[in-house]
C-alpha positions in Angstrom: 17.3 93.8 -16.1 16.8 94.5 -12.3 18.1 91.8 -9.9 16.0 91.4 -6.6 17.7 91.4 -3.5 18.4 88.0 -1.8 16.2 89.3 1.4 13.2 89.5 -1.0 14.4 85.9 -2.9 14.2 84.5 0.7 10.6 85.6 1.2 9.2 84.6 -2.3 11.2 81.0 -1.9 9.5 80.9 1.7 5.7 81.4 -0.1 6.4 78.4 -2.6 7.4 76.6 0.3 10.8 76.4 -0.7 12.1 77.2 2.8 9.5 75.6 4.8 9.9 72.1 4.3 13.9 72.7 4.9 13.2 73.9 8.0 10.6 71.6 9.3 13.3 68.7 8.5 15.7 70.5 10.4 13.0 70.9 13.1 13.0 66.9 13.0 16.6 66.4 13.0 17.4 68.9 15.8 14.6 67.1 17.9 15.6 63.3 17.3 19.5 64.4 18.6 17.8 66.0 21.7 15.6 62.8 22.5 18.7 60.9 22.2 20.8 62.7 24.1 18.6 62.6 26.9 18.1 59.2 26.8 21.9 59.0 26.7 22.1 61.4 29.9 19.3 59.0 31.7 20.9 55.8 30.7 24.6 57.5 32.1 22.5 58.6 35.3 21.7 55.6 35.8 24.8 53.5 35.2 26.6 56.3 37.6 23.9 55.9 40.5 23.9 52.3 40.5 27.8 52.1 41.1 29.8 49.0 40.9 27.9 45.7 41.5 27.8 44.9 45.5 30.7 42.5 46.2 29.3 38.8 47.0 29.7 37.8 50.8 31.8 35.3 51.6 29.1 32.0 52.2 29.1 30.8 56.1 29.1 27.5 57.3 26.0 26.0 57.4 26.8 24.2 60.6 27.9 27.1 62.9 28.1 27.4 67.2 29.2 30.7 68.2 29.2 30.5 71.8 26.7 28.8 74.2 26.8 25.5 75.5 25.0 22.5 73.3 24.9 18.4 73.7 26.6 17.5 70.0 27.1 19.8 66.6 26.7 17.3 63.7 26.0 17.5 59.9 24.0 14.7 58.0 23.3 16.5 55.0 25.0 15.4 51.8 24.7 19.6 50.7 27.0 20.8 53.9 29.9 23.0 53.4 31.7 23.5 56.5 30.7 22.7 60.4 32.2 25.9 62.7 32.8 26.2 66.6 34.0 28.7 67.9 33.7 32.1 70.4 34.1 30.5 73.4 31.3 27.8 72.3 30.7 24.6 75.3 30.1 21.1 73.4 29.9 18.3 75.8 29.3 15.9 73.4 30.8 15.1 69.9 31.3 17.2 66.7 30.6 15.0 64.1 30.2 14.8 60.4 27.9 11.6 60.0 28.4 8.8 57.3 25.7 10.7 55.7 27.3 14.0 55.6 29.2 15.2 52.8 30.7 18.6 53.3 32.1 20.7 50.3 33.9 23.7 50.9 32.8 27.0 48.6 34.3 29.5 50.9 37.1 32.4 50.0 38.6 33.1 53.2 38.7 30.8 56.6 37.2 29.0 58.2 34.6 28.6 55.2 37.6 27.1 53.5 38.2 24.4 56.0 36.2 21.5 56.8 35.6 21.5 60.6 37.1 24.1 62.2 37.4 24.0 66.3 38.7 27.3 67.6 38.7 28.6 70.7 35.9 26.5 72.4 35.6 23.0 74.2 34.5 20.0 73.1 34.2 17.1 75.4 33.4 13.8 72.9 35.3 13.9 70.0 35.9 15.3 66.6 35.1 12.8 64.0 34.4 13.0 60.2 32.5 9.4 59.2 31.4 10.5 55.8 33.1 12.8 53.4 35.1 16.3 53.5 36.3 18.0 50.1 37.9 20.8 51.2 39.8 24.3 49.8 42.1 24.5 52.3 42.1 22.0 54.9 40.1 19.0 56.4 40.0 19.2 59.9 41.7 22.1 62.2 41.6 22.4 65.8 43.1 25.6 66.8 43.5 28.9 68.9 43.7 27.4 72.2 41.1 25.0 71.4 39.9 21.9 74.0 39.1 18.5 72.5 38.7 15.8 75.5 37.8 12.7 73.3 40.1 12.8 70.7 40.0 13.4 66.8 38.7 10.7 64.4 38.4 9.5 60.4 36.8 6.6 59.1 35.5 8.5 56.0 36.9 10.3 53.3 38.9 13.5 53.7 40.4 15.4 50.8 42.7 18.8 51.0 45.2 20.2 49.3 46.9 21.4 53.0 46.8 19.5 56.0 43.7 16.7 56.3 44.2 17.3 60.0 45.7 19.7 62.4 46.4 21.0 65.5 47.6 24.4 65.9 48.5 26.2 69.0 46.8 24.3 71.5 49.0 24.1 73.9 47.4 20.6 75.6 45.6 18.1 73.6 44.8 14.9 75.2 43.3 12.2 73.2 43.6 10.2 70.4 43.8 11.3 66.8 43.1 7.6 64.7 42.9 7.6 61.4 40.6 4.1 59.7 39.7 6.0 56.8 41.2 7.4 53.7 43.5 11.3 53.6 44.2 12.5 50.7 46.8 15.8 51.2 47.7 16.9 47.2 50.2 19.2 48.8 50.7 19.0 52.4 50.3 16.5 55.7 48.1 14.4 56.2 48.0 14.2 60.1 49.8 17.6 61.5 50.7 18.6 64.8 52.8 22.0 64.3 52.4 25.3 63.6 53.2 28.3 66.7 52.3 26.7 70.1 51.4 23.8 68.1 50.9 21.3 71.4 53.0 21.8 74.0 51.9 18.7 75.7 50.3 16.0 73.6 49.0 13.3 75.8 47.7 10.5 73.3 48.2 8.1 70.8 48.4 8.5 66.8 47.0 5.5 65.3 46.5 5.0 61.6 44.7 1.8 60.2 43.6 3.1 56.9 45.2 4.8 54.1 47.1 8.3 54.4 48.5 9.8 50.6 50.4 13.3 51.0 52.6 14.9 48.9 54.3 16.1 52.6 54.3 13.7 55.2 51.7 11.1 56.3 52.6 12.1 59.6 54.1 15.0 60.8 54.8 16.1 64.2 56.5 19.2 65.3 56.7 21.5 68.3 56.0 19.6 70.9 57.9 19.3 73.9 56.4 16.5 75.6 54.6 13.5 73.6 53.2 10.9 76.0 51.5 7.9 74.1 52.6 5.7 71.2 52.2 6.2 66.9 51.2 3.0 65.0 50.8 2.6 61.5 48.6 -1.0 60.1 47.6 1.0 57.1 
């Protein structure tokens, strides 16, 4: 009996067909794993050159003077966040959240945390909130050397888990700050004259005729050297 080599098994098996249809399934197999991986290589490309999703910018105020010299900076709109004044900015007239204004803080750092803010800049009216202020940090803040001739008013709603208002180093405020509304402090002040270089001279009255709850003081006053005026309380 003669045995035929395996070189010439090979090429009969090949001329049934044997061999063919093992390699054209291999052919197959070897060619879905190469469209895979490159659609795995594009879809890692891609994941690696779109890096990290952009951070999300902190949300300005919607009522913003930076500078310049205007008549009044209000807010009527019940969709407001925060009113900002600062960079030197010249108000001769009032800042002033209307009875119509609601504004509701969304911010992650100051001053789109804060109500109004008032920093560094001159107003000669007042600072008054008639309508509503739900805020992250605080309601009302008056601050970094700050000028308010006309005094700082509430006969609305303001809510903050810190101070519902604040002055903090200016070194003079003159004026009244008069409270007919309703503060709300869940864990602070509700009216607070401190902080550094809080007011050296306050020369004004604090006058409350509405309701003031805090978890601190209604009423705290600190840092002042010289206090000219009177504080009532009918509320």
């Amino acid at each position: 009996m003669r045995f035929k080599p395996v070189a010439e098994l090979g090429r009969e098996a090949n001329a049934r067909g044997a061999i063919g249809p093992w390699r054209t399934a291999r052919a197959d197999y070897c060619a879905g794993r190469l469209r895979l991986l490159l659609a795995s290589s594009s879809l890692a490309a891609l994941l690696i050159g779109s890096g990290a999703p952009a951070a999300v910018a902190a949300p300005n105020c919607k009522v913003i003077q930076n500078g310049g010299s205007v008549a009044t900076v209000p807010n009527s709109l019940a969709t407001g966040n925060c009113i900002l004044v600062e960079g030197g900015a010249n108000v001769s007239g009032n800042v002033i959240n209307t009875s119509t204004g609601v504004l509701t803080t969304n911010g992650v750092t100051s001053p789109s945390l804060t109500g109004i803010t008032i920093s560094n800049s001159t107003v000669g009216g007042s600072v008054s909130n008639a309508g509503k202020i739900v805020a992250q940090s605080q309601g009302i803040v008056i601050d970094n050397n700050a000028v308010v001739s006309g005094g700082i008013s509430n006969s609305g709603i303001i809510t903050a888990p810190q101070n519902d208002i604040v002055l903090t180093g200016v070194p003079t405020f003159t004026g009244n700050i008069s409270n007919a509304g309703s503060l709300t402090s869940n864990f602070d002040n509700g009216i607070a004259i401190n902080g550094d270089g809080a007011a050296t001279l306050f020369d004004g009255s604090i006058v409350n005729s509405g309701m003031i709850s805090a978890q601190g003081d209604g009423l705290n006053v600190g840092s002042v050297s010289t206090f000219t005026g009177g504080i009532s309380n009918s509320g």
